[in-house]
C-alpha angles and dihedrals in degrees: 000000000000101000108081100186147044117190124194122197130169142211082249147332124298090032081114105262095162102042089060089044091056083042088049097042087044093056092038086059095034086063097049114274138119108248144175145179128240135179114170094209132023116185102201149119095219107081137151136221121241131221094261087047100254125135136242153143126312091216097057085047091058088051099053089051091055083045094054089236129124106250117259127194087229086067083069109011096171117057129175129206118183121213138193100274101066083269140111132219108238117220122176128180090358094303132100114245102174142280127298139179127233089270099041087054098050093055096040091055102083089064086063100053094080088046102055100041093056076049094053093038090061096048083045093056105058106048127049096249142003116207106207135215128217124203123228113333127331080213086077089122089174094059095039087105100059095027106148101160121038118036101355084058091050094062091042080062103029080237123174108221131216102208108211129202121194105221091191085082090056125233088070092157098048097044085049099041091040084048091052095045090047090058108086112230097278094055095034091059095055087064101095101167144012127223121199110211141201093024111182108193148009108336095218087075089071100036095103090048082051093053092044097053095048086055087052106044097024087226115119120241110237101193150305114259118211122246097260126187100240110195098177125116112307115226097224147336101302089081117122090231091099099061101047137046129241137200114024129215142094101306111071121202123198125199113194112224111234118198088236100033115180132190104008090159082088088081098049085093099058092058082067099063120097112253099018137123127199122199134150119232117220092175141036095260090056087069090064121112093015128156104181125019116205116200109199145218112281134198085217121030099186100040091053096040075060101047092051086059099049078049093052089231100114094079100052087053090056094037089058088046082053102056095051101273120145105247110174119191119217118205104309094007083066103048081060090067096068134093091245140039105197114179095155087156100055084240087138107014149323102286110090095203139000140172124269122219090258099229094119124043099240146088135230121218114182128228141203091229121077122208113216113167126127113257139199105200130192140226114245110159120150095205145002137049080313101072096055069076098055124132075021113143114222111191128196133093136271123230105183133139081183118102114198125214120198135226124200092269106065118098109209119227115168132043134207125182084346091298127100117268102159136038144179143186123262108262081059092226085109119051133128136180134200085235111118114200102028097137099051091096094056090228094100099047090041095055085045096043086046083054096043086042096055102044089052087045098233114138110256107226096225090220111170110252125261106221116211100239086054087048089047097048088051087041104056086042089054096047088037092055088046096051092034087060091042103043128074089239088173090063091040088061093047088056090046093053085048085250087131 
């Protein structure tokens, strides 16, 4: 192929940009060629650690898998992270490199073009094509100056862009046709096609709207993709996940909602499992009738510790501890189970100490390092529903600035490089880790949901567990088989060899 690059943008975020781009990425392999994802800048708190223990963003990840490919910090080499300050954590290239605000950043934004696009010139260089993907609008008119990633980025790449709208919002032909008058000619001229995205209904309905915007904007229309219920892995907190649950059956999780959540993609898995319901709980009363609590990663440990208590949600979680409840703490989720919050060096706020919610024997001092490496930890406790698991491998990544130091009662349950990671007490109904992704293999939760199941004498069904990478691989065939039938992939190829 001549063509290198493919680059999707959209009339604004949320219109699933990067869900195309996984489906695009999965036919494009499917068909024989080397392919890879690339987004210059993510702004998210899910991210995901590389082999080589660099950060970056959950939704390239997701691509690569799609891809085929092992995800590669240069597929997203600027990642933000905001913070609760009205600030963002700035990682390029996989490492921290400090906070910003929004103006710092802004000005600060020019000295990484050259940068990313080196970065971008030598991913480009070792697969057949990389499909792009943009962030927001490029009809931002007030961010054109400091665009760094949409159509700045296409001509950094000499990228022909498909521009998508989601119709499920409503106003899908005025947010396509006022994008495309906001571009000046040049850019203008890069937009090759148009998708129209999140289509509920017969397409025959919104043929004459079709006919009528390609007389307008002079762009073809390639296709209408369906609504489809994507269950892969969301980018941030916008998804729609918090607000519905998932799964149904006897075993209720229940996922608290912290203010700076982090990492949520932890809980896809759980989804998976037979006879279980997922939901996330803003209020107290959303903590009733659980059977597992789930505390989360955070951006910021103390400010949402904080924040729990201002909620009054802090004391239902510990009454339910109490009682007897699980209640597993992820990351920072887990810090908050402690006796003692120390941050003496502001690495994580303003508040120098406060107290845990003493359910777990440690102590957390933060640190201005963070430690970011992928992890297989092992099972290693002496008594309990835990060690049936013991000897078991447990494989994902840690991102933590947080060091935890232990008091005698804490029963360790979880190693990491020989050394404790995770601990529980001693009834074994509290415990955390460090340890994100423990439950994408399904052996953890199904030991846990056996335990939970028995003490509230329900039968436990004994399914054989989903893992996510099995879920993921059926998943990007599914949504590749639905874009594939409702795009003009003969015209997409043509763009991508420079024919149109």
């Amino acid at each position: 192929m001549r063509g290198k690059s493919l680059m999707i943008q959209g009339t604004a975020s949320s219109v699933g940009k990067s869900v195309l781009c996984a489906a695009l990425l999965r036919i494009l392999r499917q068909d024989g060629l080397k392919v890879a994802p690339f987004k210059a800048q993510n702004m998210a708190l899910n991210s995901y650690v590389t082999r080589d223990g660099k950060e970056m963003g959950r939704a390239q990840v997701t691509q690569a898998q799609a891809a085929g490919m092992e995800p590669d910090v240069r597929m997203n080499p600027v990642l933000l992270k905001p913070t609760g300050d009205r600030r963002s954590q700035v990682i390029v290239d996989g490492k921290a490199i400090g906070s910003m605000t929004a103006m710092e950043y802004h000005r600060y934004k020019p000295a990484l073009r050259k940068s990313i696009k080196a970065t971008y010139d030598a991913l480009e260089s070792e697969v057949d094509c990389v499909v792009i993907e943009g962030a927001g609008s490029p009809a931002e008119i007030n961010l054109r100056e400091g665009d760094i990633v949409n159509m700045s980025m296409a001509e950094a790449a000499d990228a022909p862009v498909l521009l998508v709208g989601d119709i499920n919002l409503g106003g899908v032909f005025a947010s396509l046709l006022g994008t495309v008058m906001l571009l000046t000619d040049e850019e203008r001229a890069r937009v090759k096609g148009v998708i129209i995205n999140k289509f509920r209904g017969d397409v025959k309905i919104l043929e004459p709207g079709l006919r009528m915007l390609e007389e307008r904007i002079h762009i073809p229309v390639l296709g209408v993709v369906p609504w489809m219920d994507v269950e892969l892995e969301d980018e941030d907190s916008v998804t729609e996940r918090f607000r519905r649950a998932s799964g149904k059956g006897d075993l209720d999780v229940v996922v608290v909602r912290l203010k700076h959540i982090s990492n949520f993609t932890d809980f896809q898995a759980l989804t998976l499992q037979k006879g279980v319901r997922v939901h996330y709980a803003e209020k107290a009363s959303d903590l009733e009738n659980a059977d597992v609590v789930v505390l989360p990663g955070t951006k910021n440990t103390i400010e949402d510790l904080i924040d729990l208590r201002n909620r009054g949600m802090e004391a239902p979680i510990v009454r339910h501890a109490r009682k007897g409840g699980m209640l597993i703490g992820i990351c920072g989720g887990y810090q908050m189970l402690g006796r003692k919050l120390c941050d003496p060096g502001h690495s994580e706020s303003n508040v120098p100490s406060l107290a845990g919610m003493d359910l777990l024997d440690m102590e957390v001092v933060f640190e201005p390092e963070k430690k970011t490496v992928q992890s297989t930890g092992t099972v290693c406790a002496k008594s309990g529903w835990l060690s049936e698991l013991n000897g078991t491998l447990l494989d994902g990544y840690e991102i933590h600035a947080g060091r935890s130091v232990f008091g005698k009662d804490c029963a360790p349950w979880l190693t990491i490089r020989g050394e404790t990671d995770g601990v529980c007490n001693a009834e074994g109904n509290v415990l955390g880790t460090y340890l994100h992704g423990l439950f994408d293999d399904g052996r953890f939760f199904s030991a846990l949901a056996a335990f939970v199941r028995k003490g509230k004498g329900v039968c436990d069904p004994q399914s054989a567990f989903l893992t996510m990478d099995e879920f993921r691989e059926r998943e990007f065939d599914r949504i590749a088989d639905i874009v594939r039938a409702s795009l003009d992939m003969d015209a997409i190829y043509r763009i991508i060899r420079g024919e149109m």
